[in-house]
N, C-alpha and C positions, 0 to 999 in steps of 0.2 A: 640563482637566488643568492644575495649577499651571506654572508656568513653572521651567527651573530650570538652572543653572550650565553643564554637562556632561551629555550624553546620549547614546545608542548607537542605533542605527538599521541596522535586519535587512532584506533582501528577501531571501524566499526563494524564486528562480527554478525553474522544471524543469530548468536544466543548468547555473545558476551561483549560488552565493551569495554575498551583498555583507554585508559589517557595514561603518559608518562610525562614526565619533565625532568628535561637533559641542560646541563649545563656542561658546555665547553672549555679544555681542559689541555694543555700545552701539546705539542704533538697531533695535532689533528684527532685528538682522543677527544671521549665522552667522559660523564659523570652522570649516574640514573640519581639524580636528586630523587624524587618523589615518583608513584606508583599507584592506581587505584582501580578496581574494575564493578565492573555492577551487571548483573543478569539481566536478560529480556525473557518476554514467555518465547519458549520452545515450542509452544503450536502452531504450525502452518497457518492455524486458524486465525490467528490474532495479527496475523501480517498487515491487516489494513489499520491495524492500532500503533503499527510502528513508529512512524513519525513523534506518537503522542507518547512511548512508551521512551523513544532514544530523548525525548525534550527532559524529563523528569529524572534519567539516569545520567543524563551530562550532567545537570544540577548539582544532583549531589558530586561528581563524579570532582564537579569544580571546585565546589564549596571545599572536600575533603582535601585538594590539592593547593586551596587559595590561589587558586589560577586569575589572575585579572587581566593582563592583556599582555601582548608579547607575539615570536612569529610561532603560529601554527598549522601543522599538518597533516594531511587527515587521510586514512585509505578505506576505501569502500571495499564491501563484499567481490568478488570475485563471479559470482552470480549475475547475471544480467548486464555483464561486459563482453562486449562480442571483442579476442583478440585476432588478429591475421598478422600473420610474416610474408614477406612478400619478397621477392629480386627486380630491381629495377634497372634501367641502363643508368652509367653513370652521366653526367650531364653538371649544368650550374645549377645554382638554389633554386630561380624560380622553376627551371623544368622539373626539377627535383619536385617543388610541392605540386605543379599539376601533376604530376606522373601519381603522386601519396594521394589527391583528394580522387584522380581518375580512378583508382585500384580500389579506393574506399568505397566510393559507387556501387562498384560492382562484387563487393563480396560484401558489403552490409547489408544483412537482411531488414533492415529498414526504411523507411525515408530519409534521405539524407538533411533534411531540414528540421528531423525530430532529434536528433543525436546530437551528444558531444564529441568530436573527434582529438585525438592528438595523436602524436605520431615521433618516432624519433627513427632516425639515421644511424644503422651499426655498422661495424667496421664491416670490407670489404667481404663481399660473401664469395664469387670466384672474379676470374678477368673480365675485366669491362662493367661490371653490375655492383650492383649497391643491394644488402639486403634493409631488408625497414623491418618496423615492428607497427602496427596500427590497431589501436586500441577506441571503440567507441561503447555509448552505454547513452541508453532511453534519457534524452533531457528533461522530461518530464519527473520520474524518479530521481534523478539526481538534483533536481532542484525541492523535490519534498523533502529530503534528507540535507541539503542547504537550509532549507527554511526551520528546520524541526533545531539545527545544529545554530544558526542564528536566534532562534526563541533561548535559548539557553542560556545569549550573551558570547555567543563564541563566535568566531570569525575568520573560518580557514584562509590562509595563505596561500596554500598547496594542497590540491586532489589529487590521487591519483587509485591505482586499485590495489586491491590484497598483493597479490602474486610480484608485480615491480618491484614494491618495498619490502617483500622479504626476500629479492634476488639483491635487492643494495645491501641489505642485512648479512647474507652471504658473503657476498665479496668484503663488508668493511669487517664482518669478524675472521672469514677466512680467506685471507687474501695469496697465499700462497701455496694450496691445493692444484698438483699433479692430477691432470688426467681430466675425466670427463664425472661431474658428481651429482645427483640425482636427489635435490631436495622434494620431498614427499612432504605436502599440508594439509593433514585430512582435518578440518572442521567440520562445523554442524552438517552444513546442507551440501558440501561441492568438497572435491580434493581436488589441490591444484600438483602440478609435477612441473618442478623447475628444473631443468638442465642447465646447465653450468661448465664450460670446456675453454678455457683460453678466454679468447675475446668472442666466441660464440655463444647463443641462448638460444632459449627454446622454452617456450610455457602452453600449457593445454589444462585446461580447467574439466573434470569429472564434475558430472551431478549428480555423485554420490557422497555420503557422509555423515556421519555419527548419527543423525533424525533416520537416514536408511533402514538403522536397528531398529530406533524406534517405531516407525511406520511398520517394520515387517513384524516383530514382536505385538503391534495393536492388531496385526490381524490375527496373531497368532492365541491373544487374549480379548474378545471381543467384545467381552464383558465389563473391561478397563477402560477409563480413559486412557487420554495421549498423556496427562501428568502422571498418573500411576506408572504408567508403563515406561516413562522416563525415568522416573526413580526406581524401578528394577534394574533397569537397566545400568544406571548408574552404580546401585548396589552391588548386582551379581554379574555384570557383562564383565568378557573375560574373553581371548583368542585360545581356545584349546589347543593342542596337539594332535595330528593326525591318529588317526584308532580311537582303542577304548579309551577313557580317563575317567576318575571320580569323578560323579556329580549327577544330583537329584533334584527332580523337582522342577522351579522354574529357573534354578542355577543352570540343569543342564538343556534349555530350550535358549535360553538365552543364551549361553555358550556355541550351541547349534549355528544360531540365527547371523550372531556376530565373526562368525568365523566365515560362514557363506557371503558375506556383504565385503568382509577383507579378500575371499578369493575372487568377488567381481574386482576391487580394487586392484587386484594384484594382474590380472588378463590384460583389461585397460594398460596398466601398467607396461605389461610384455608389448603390445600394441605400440604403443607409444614409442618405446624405446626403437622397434622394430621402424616406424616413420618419422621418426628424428635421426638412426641413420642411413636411411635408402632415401629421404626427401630434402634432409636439410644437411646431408654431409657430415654427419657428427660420428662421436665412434662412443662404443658401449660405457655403460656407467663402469666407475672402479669402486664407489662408494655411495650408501644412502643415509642422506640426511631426512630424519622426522622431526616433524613439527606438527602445529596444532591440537584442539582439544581432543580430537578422534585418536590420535598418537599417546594418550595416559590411559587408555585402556591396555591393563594386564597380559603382557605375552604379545604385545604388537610387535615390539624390536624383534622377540626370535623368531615369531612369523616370518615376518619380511626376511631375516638371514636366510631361514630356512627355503622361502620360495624364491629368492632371486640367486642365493648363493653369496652374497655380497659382504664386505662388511657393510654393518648398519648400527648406528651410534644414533642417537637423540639431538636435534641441532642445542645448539648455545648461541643465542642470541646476544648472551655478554658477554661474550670470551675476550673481547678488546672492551671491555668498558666496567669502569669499577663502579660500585653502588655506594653513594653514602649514608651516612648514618641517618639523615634524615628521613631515605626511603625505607620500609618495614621491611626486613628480612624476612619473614613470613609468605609476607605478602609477594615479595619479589621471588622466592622460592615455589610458591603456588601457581604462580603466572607465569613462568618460562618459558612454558609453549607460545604464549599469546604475546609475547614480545619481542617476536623477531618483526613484525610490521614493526613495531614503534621504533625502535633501533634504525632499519633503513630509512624512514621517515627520518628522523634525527638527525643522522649520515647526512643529507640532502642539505636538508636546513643549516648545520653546522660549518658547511664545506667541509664535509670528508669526501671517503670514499665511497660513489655512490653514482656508478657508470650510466642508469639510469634515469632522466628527468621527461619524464613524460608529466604530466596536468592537463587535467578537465576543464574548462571553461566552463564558470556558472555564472547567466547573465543577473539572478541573483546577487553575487560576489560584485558583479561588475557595477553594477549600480551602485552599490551601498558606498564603494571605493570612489567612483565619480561623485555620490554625493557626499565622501568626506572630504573630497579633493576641495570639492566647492563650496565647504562651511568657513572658510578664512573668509571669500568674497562675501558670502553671504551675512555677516557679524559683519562686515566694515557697510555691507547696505544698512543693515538695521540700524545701523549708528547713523549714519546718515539720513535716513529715513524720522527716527528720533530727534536731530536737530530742524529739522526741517517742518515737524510735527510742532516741535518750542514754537521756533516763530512762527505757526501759523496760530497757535495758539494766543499770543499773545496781539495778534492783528483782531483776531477775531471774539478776542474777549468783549467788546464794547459791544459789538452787534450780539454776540448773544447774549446780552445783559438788556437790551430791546428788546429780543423774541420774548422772555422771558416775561416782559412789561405786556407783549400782545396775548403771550397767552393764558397769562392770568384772567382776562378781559375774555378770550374765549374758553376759559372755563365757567366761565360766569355762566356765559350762554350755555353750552352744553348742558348744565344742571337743569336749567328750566328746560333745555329740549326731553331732557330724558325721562322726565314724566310723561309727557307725552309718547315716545317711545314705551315705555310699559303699558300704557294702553294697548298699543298697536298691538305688541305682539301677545296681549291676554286677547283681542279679538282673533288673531293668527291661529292660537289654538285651538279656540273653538272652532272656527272653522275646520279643521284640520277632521277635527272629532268628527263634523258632521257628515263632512264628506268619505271617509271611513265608514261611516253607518250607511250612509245613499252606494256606496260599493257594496256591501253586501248584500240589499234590498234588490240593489239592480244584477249582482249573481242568481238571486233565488230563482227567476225562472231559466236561466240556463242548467242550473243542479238538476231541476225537474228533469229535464230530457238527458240527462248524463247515462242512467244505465241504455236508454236506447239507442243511444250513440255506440254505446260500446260492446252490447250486441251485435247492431248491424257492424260494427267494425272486426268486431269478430266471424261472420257471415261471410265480409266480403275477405278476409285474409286467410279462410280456412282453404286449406288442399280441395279440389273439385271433387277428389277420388281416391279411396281408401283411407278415409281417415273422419270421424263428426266425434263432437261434444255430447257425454251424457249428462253432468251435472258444471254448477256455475255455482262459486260460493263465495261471499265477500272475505274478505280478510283485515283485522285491524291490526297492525305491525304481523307478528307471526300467529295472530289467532282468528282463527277459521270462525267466523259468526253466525250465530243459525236463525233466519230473520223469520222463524215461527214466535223467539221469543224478544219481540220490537222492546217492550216495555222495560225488560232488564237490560239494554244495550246488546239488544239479540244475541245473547247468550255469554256474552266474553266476559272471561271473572277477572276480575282486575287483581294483580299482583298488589299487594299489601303493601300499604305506603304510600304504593301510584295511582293517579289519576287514570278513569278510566278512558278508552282511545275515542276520541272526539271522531274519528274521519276513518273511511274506508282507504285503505292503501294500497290493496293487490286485489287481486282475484284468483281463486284455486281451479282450477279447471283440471274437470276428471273424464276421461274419456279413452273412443276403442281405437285400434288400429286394424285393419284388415290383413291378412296373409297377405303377401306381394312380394314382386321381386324384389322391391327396394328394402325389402323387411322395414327397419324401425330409422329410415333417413325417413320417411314421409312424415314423422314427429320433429325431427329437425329440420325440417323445411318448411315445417308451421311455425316452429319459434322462428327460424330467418322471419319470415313472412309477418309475425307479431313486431319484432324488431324493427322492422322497416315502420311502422305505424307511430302518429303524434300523439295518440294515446296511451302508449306504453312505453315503459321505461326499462327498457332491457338493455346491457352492457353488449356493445357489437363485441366487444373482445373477451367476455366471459358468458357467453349466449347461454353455455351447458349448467349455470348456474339456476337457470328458471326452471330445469328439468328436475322431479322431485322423483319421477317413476316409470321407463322407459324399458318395457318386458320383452324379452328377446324372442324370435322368431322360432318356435321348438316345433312345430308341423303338428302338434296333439289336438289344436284347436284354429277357428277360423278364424279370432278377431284377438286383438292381445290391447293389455292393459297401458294407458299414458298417466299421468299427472303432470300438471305443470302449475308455478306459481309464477302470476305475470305483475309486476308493480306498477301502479297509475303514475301517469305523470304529474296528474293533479287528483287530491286527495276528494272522495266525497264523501261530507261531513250524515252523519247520522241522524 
């Protein structure tokens, strides 16, 4: 990617987003002009509001930085990026890229047509072979989070994921570190572990991470929300010391909790270390770098000293890049953690150092680029189109100044048609009425035979054996009508306000079931059995909804109790 002036750089976390803007600075160096971050909710819960929640915090995120347009770079979550390393034989480019789409196949647990793939080419991993890196992630996700990042007015340049850009972050701040070094990112939801050795890498994404505490503390207070319990967390979470230590209360559960979630982190860890080198030839770390927001909880750095042995310091994402006045010291102070993606982003975009260029393909991006490509063409048609539109214009002014002569002349008519039209359609209506009235005359003798329809349809769908009807009761909405009293609307008291219920709608039916092996399926094999009927309106996929009372088989007696409420498909009026 060209090098260039001024540039804007995105991480877009699970519970915080960073934009920066970098300006380029003699020496292949930076400048953090400006700085701004904004929260999203922290509950698992609210994931499906993301898109709507990342649109509203780019906003502001722009507005506060005056971002208008320029090149921009953007890294997604490290979550829901499948990565694979791989050794391939050496060869020329194109064997090179069948050999990357062959290997992708087969170790992406995907469809390979729902993915974004990319892929780059590392130095030499032993003789004759080539290692790669292959990176993909759900297109479908990656294009909501295009779209949500476009709603905003923004328009990435460059994708790529969490973990890449803070390996370019790496190398452009620490570019001449001995030995093999072990950046640690524990965010919200995943810690990722970069390794770092010469011209070797290695990355392995945990899905573990700061929420970790939080989900095991909500189980721990079940009483709490997931907000409450994020803000204890935030309060009193702390890495204790092995043994005893002060601490009461939910200081020391939380202490507990988060110390347990860093020694999973820390196993993984030894794991890790152990298959990067017996699998990929590396040799043990000499140092750890922390990063992310899981790394500002209290006692993380001596933890980690204390279980790897190591040094372990706090990354510095600006140890090469000075800040100026214009970005808030505050603010740049408070967000250290979260800006070592923006910085490798930066790196790329600026031409530094920045070993890494991996990108996402968003057919998204791709279009919106095709169609800016083609608004030059498009503005010299319209113009053309516009002279072309003049002289037709002016060809065809005479003839419509004639239409215009006829159709005065047939508005003339029209008016005298359209009394006549009023006519028509006052006879239309009546009609309309009448026939309305002649449909309900010609239902009345069909209503007549309605309940013995629905007897005999009852008769003939009832079980042959173990099972009849004691009682039959109409229903109007949810009330049961007792047709001793005809005259009051056989009994139903009307709710106040409301009109009383014009039509029968259901039917209650009360009845026995006999002891049997089947016990109480021979009730649910009479609703099947109703279900199947053009007189009843039962949900085939919520059948168990018409069952109101269905007495289980205890052996104390011979016949046991049913209810069921069955709804008409057509109402009978009272």
């Amino acid at each position: 990617m060209p090098a260039a002036k001024r540039v804007a750089a995105l991480n877009l976390g699970m519970q915080t987003v960073t934009m920066a803007v970098f300006d380029a600075a003699p020496g292949d160096s930076m400048v953090l002009a400006g700085l701004a971050r904004a929260e999203l909710l922290a509950d698992p819960a609210a994931d499906a509001s993301r898109p709507g929640q990342l649109k509203i915090a780019l906003n502001e995120l722009r507005s506060k930085l005056k971002w208008s347009t320029g090149p921009l770079a953007m890294a997604v979550p490290s979550q829901g990026v499948f990565a694979r390393f791989v050794k391939i034989p050496q060869g020329d480019a194109d064997k090179v890229e069948q050999m990357l789409f062959f290997e992708a196949q087969q170790s992406i647990p995907y469809p390979i047509e729902e993915v974004s793939l990319c892929h780059q080419v590392l130095p030499e991993a032993e003789a004759g072979k080539l290692g790669a890196l292959i990176l993909a992630t759900k297109l479908d996700s990656l294009e909501s989070t295009v779209e949500a990042v476009q709603s905003a007015g923004l328009s990435p340049d460059h994708i790529e994921t969490s973990p890449t850009a803070l390996y370019n972050s790496l190398r452009y701040n620490y570019p001449d570190l001995p030995g093999c070094t072990l950046l640690i990112d524990i965010g919200a939801r995943a810690t990722n572990l970069i390794f770092a050795e010469a011209d070797r890498l290695f990355i392995r994404t945990l899905p573990v991470g700061g929420n970790s505490i939080t989900a095991a503390l909500q189980k721990k207070f079940e009483a709490r929300s997931f907000v409450e319990v994020e803000n204890l967390k935030v309060k009193d979470a702390f890495i204790p010391p092995p043994g005893n230590y002060e601490a009461t209360g939910d200081a020391a559960e939380v202490g507990k909790i988060a110390r347990t979630v860093m020694t999973r982190i820390h196993n993984e860890i030894t794991r890790s270390v152990t298959f990067y080198r017996t699998n990929q030839g590396g040799s043990a770390p000499v140092r750890v770098l922390l990063a992310g927001g899981g790394a500002s909880l209290p006692y993380t750095l001596e933890f980690f000293n204390e279980k790897l042995s190591l040094p372990v310091e706090f990354f510095n994402p600006l140890r090469r890049i000075s800040v100026a006045p214009s970005a808030d010291p505050q603010t740049v102070q408070r967000s250290a953690h979260a800006l070592g993606e923006c910085t490798g982003l930066a790196a790329a975009l600026l031409g530094g150092d920045a070993p890494l260029r991996l990108g996402f393909d968003s057919p998204r991006l791709q279009s919106a680029k095709l169609d800016k490509g083609r608004r030059p063409f498009l503005v010299a048609a319209v113009a053309l189109l516009a002279a072309t539109l003049g002289a037709a214009f002016l060809h065809y002014k005479t003839a419509a100044d004639r239409v215009a002569e006829l159709n005065a002349g047939l508005d003339a008519d029209a008016a005298k048609l359209q009394a006549f039209k009023t006519k028509i359609d006052a006879a239309a209506s009546q009609r309309n009425r009448l026939l309305a009235d002649a449909a309900d005359l010609a239902a009345s003798p069909m209503l007549r035979t309605a309940w013995a329809t629905i007897i005999d349809e009852l008769a003939q769908r009832t079980p042959p054996r173990n099972i009849w009807i004691t009682s039959l009761r109409p229903m109007a909405g949810d009330t049961v009508l007792d047709p001793s009293k005809k005259d009051d609307a056989w009994g139903a008291t009307p709710v106040e306000g409301e009109e009383q219920a014009a039509s029968v709608t259901a039917i209650a039916i009360d009845g026995l079931y006999l002891e049997n092996p089947d016990e109480a399926k021979v009730v649910d094999a009479f609703v099947d059995s109703l279900a199947e009927s053009p007189l009843f309106q039962i949900d085939p996929a919520n059948k168990a909804d018409a069952v109101k009372l269905r007495a289980a088989q205890s052996g104390e007696t011979w016949a046991y109790d049913y209810k069921l409420v069955i709804p008409l498909r057509r109402p009978i009026p009272l």
